[in-house]
N, C-alpha and C positions, 0 to 999 in steps of 0.2 A: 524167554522173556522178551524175545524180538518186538514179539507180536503187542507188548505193550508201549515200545515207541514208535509204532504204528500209529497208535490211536493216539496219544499225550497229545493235546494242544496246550498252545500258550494262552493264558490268559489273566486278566486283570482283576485283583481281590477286591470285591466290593461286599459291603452290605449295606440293609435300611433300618431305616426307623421305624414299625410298620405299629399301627394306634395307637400312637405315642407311646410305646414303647422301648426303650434303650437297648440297643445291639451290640455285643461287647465281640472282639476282636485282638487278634493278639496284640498289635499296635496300639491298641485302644477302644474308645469310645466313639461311636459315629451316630449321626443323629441324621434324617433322612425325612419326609412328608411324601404321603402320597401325591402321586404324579394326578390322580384324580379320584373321588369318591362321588357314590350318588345312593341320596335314597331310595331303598327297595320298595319301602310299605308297608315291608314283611319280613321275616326270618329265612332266614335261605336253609333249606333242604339238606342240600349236598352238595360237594365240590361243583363248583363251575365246567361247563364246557364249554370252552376255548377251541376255538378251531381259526384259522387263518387270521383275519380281521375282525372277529368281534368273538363275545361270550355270551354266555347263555343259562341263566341259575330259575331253579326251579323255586321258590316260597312257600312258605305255610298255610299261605292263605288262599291256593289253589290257582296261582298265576305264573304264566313262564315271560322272562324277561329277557332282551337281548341288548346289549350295548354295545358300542363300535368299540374299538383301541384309543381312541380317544377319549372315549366316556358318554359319547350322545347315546340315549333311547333310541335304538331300531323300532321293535316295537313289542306289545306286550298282549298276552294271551292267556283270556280267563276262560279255567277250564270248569267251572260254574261247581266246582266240590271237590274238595280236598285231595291231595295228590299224591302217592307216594314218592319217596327220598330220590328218586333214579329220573336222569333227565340226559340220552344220548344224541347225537347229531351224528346223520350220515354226511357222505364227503359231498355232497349238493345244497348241505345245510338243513337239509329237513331234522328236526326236531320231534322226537317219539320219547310217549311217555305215558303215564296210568293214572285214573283216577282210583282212590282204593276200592271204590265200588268194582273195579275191574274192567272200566271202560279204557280201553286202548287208542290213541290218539296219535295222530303226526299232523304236524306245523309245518309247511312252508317257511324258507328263509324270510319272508316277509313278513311272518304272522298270521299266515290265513291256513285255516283248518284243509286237511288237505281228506283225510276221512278218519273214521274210527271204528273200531271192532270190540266186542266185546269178550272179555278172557272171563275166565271161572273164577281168577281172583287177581289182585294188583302186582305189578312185577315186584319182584324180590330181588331182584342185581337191574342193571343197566342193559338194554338191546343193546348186539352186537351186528354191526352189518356186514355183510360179508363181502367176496370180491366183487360179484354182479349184483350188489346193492340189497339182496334178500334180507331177512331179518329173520336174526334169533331172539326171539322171546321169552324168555324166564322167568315164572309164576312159581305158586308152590307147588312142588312134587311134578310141576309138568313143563314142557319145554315147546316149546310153538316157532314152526317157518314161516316165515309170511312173506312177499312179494314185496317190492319197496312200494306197490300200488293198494297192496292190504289183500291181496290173496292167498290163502292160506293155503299149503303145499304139504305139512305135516304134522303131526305133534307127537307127542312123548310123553309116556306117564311113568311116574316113577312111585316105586312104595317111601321112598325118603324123602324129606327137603333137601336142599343144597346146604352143604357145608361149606365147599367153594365156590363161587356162583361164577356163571360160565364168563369166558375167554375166547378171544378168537388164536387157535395155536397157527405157527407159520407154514399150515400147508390148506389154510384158509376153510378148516375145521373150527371146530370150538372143542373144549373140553375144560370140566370139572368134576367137582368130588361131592356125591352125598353122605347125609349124617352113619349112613352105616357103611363110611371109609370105601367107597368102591369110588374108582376113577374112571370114568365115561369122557371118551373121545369121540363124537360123535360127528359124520363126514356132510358134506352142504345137501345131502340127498336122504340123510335121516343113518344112515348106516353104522351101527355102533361099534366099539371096541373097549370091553370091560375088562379094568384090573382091581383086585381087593386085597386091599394093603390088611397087613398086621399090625399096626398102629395109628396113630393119630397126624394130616399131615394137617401143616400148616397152611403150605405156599405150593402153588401146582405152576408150575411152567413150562413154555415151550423154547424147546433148542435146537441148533442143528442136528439135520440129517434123521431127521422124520421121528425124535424121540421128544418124552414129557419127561420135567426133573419134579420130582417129588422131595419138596424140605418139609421133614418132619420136626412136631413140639420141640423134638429134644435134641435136636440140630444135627441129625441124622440125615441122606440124601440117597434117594433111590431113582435111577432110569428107568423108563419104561420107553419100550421101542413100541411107533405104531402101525411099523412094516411089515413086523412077520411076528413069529410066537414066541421070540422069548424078550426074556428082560434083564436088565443087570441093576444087580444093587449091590453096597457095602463092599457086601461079604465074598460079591464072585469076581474072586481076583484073578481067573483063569481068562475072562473076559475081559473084562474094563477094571483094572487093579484098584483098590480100595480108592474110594470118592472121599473127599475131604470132607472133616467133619466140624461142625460150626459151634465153636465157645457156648453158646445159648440158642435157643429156638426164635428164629424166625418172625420179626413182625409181620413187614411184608419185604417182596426182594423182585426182580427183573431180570431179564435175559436179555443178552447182544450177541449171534454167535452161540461161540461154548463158550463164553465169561457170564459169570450172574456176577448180582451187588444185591448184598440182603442189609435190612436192617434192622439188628438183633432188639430184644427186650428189653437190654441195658442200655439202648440207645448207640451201640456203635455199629458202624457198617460195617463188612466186610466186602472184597471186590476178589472171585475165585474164578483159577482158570479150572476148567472141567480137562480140558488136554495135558496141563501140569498136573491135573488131581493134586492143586493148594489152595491155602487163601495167601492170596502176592499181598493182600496189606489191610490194614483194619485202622479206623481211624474214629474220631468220638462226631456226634453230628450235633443237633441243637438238644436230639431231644436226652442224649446223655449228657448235656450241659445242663435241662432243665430238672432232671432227676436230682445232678446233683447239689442244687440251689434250688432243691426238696420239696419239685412239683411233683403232680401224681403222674402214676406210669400211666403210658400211651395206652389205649386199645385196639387200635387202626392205624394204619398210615397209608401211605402210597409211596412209590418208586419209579422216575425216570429214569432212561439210558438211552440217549442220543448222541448225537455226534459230538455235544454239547464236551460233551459229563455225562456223572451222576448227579441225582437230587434225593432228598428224600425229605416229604413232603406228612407234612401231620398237623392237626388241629393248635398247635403248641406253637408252629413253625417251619422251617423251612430251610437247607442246606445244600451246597453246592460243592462238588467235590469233583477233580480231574482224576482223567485214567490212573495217573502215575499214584492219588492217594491222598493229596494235596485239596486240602479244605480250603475251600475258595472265599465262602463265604458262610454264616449261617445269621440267622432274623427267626425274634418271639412273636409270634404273635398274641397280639391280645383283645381275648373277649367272641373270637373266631367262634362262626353256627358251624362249620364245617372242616376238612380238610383244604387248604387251596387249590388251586390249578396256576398251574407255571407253563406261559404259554412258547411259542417258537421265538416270540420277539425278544422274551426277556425279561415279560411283563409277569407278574405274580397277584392274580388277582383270589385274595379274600373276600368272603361277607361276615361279617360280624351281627353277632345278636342284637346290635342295636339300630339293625335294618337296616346297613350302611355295606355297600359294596366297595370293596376299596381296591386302586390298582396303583402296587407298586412297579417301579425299574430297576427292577437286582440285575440285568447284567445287559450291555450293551448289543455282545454278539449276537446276532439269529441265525439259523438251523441253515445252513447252504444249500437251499431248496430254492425256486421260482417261487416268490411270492406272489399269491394268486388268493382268490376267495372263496375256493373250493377247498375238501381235505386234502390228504395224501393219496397219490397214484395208488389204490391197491397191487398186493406184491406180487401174484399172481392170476393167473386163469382156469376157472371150471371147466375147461373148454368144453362148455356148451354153445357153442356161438359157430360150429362146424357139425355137418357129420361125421361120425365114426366108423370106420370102416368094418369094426370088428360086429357092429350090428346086420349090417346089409346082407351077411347072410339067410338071416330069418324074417328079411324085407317081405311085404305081403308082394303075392305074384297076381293077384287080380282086382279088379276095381272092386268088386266082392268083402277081398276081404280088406280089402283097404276102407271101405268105409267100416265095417266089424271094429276094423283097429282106432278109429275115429270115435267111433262110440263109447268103445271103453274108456280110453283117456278123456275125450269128453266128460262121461260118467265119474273120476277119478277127480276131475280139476271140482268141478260142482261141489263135491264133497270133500274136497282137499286132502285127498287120501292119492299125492301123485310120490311122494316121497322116493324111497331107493329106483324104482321106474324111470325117473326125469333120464338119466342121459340115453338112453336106449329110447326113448319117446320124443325128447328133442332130435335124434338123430331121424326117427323116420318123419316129424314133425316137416323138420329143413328141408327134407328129400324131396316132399310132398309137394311141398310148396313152390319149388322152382323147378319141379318134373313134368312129364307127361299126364299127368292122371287127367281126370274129370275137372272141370273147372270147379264143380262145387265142394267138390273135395280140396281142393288148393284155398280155396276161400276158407273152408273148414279150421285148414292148417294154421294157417295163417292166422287164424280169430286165437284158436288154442294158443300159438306162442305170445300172443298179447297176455294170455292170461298165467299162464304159467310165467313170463315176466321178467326174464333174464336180459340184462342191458348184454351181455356177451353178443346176444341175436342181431343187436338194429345196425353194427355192417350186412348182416346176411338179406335183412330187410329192408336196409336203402337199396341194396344189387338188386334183390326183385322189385323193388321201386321206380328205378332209373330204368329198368332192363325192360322192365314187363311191356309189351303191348293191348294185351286185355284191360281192359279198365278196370272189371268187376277187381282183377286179381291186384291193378295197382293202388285201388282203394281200399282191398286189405289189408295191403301192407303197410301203408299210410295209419290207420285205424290200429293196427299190431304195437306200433311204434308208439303211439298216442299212449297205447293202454298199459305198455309198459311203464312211460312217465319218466323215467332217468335214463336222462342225457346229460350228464354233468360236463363232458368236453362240445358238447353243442354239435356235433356232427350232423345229426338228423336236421336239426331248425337251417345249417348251413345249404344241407343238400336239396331241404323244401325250397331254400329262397332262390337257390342256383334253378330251379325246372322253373318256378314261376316267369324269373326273366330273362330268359338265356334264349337265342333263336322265337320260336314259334311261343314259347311259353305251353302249360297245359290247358287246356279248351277243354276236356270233358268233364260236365256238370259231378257227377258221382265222384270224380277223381277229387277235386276241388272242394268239395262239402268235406271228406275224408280229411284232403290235407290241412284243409280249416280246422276242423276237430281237435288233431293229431296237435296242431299247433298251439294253440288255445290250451289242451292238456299239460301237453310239455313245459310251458307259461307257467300254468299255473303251478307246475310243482315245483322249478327251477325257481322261478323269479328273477330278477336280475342279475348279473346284465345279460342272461343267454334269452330274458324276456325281451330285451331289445331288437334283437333279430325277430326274434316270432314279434310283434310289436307291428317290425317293421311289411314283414309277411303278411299279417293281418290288415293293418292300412293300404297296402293293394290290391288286396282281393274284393276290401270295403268299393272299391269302386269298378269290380267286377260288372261287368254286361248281364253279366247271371244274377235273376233278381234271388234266387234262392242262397247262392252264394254269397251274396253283396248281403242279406240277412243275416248268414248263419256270421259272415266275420263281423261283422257288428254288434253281432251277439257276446261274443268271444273278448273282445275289445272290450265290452261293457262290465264282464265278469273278470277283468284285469284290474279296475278300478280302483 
């Protein structure tokens, strides 16, 4: 039980009032107004995404919206025909999402279309991004990798739809469950790992130590390991001694760790340790309050677990609850289009059916992070962003067959058929690039890793950027960088503005057109404030001696507007 006065914070029991609604408490009655509301226009979709300083809700009427934490209009983006339910944000704010025709789109944090692709049909769950910003895509019966720049890398067909619709597990995979009960953990290169369960689960998550927990209907749990060939459940008490088993099935539930928090059908949570194999406590949340003041049952919810608390989150309402068990707070909602979003501030923003965004303040503390206006640091690395050593054995030994190897992955990326290949191809990619070969072949490289598009790469591509002395090859890597597009810590815009005026500055025209490009790119996919540097990049090159230069930044600058 140590391990749960680890986690207990203290904290102060609040609730609100949220659409004029009355929030009953053990003390009492509290009555609360939201901190701010704003007309949509429309009906909102789906829970909000909340990410640092503003939110982001998709509408019925085929428009995406974005509002700061205070409530002002960021800005708004008509996707010219109706949209499906699912609206996610990467951690640089780009916003991706579907028209139901199956037109596939991402938004800059600004509002400006950044490009879009066409899928076979409208996503079915939320894109997941991964560590180096890739994209999982989720449609019916098939599963799409895309590039954060809209390159496709893989796909997946499946004979089912999703039952569980994908997740990103913490070994920066994804995994879900289709309608004919099979569990697919599928790795960032396409590589699968299938289990077919004997029942029906509910709730699929990830836990330590490279395993998925499976909560089934009837509040049953099963481990799946995704290291090696076997698996523990229930029953195999030789292994992992009988897993506890949950009063009712599963609404929805969350992993920290080996502890979940699930929240059952009757509306109560539970909070279990997987190392004590129990549940340490069960407590009633709103939406066992509203059962029992003879609302209808839930069909969905949602589940936080942060450093916070617990939450659990429902169309109905909304609950606060600390490690130790202790119900902090819980709020009705009324007349809710959607589930909420409870963001790191405190803030709990609803839309309601009557086109009205509403943001409450249920709790004071926020998430002990560096508040910034990006997402969260993802938790690990693909590391594709180095060579591997374990490739360099089957390295091409002549300029022969080094362009041979060029071909084919060129061939592969065209047709987005680069899937399980990528780390053995990134490895002789990198080699290529900052080796001996043939120049055109280094240029080659170079263009390939722009397109295959892993942010891991743009340290390997500032070092051949800085380092290089060929121009042909430092405008590559300039161009590589560009095409990738995510820079979310601003490194690349930092290391352009340092060669510009540092000593001598750079003088060759091609190098200069490139890092113009590359600049203007990164701009436009970031937006501020990492625009502000390229901004600042681009206003000096505007008065470049180089008239093609002093063009192309002005070009650049103009397409910022």
């Amino acid at each position: 039980m140590r391990f749960l006065f680890t986690w207990c914070l203290f904290f102060t029991a609040v609730c609100v009032f949220p659409q004029s609604q009355t929030v009953q408490r053990e003390q009492g009655l509290v009555t609360n107004d939201p901190i701010w509301r704003q007309a949509l226009g429309g009906a909102v979709l789906s829970l909000p995404h909340v990410q640092a300083l503003s939110a982001v809700v998709a509408l019925e009427g085929g428009s995406i919206k974005a509002y700061s934490a205070s409530g002002n209009l960021l800005w708004t983006y008509s996707a010219r025909g109706r949209i499906s339910p699912y609206v996610t944000r990467s951690r640089e704010g780009t916003s991706y999402f579907s028209r139901i025709n199956g037109i596939f789109i991402a938004v800059n944090r600004t509002g400006r279309e950044l490009w879009r692709q066409s899928l076979d049909n409208p996503l079915c769950g939320g894109v997941i991004t991964g560590w180096d910003g890739r994209l999982f895509v989720p449609t019916d019966k098939k599963l799409f990798c895309y590039t954060a720049s809209g390159n496709l890398l893989w796909t997946k067909i499946y004979e089912s739809s999703f039952l569980i619709v994908p997740k990103l597990d913490h070994s920066g995979g994804i995994m879900f469950v289709l309608e004919n009960n099979e569990v697919h953990r599928v790795d960032p290169f396409g590589n699968t790992r299938i289990w077919t369960l004997s029942n029906t689960p509910a709730v699929l998550l990830s836990i330590e130590q490279q395993r998925l927990l499976v909560l089934y209907t009837d509040g049953t749990m099963e481990i799946l390991s995704i290291m090696d060939d076997w698996y523990i459940s229930a029953q195999n008490e030789a292994v992992f001694s009988s897993l506890p088993e949950l009063p009712q099935g599963p609404l929805a539930a969350a992993s920290r760790g080996n502890n979940i928090a699930a929240v059952l059908n009757d509306g109560r949570t539970a909070f279990v340790s997987l190392e004590e194999r129990s549940i340490i406590w069960s407590a009633d949340s709103h939406i066992a309050e509203y059962l029992r003041s003879g609302g209808r049952p839930e069909s969905e919810a949602e589940m936080l677990i942060d450093e916070r608390g617990i939450y659990v989150l429902s169309r109905n309402g909304a609950t606060g609850f600390s490690y130790d068990g202790r119900r902090l707070w819980f709020t009705y909602l009324q007349n809710a289009a959607a589930i909420p979003a409870f963001a790191e501030n405190g803030v709990l923003y609803s839309g309601g059916r009557d086109w009205i965004l509403y943001a409450y303040k249920i709790e004071d503390r926020i998430l002990p992070q560096r508040q910034s206006v990006y997402g969260p640091v993802p938790e690990g690395s693909y590391d594709t962003g180095r060579p591997r050593s374990v490739y360099m054995a089957d390295f091409p030994r002549n300029e022969y067959d080094v362009m041979a190897k060029l071909d084919q992955i060129d061939s592969a990326v065209a047709s987005g058929r680069v899937g399980s290949n990528e780390p053995e191809w990134m490895s002789f990619l990198l080699t290529v690039s900052a080796g001996n070969q043939l120049l055109n072949h280094r240029i080659r490289a170079l263009n390939l890793l722009g397109k295959i598009g892993s942010q891991e790469t743009i340290p390997w591509l500032l070092e051949v950027f800085r380092r290089e002395s060929e121009p042909l090859v430092k405008a590559a890597a300039a161009s590589a960088i560009g095409a990738i597009g995510v820079d979310p810590d601003g490194d690349a815009l930092q290391t352009f503005l340092y060669m510009i005026i540092q000593g001598g500055g750079i003088r060759d025209e091609q190098v200069l057109l490139a890092l113009t490009s590359a600049t203007g790119a990164l701009c436009r996919f970031s937006g501020p404030p990492l625009s502000e540097t390229g901004i600042r990049i681009l206003t000096l090159l505007s008065g470049s001696s180089q008239p093609l230069v002093r063009r192309q930044a002005n070009i650049e600058l103009a397409s910022l507007r």
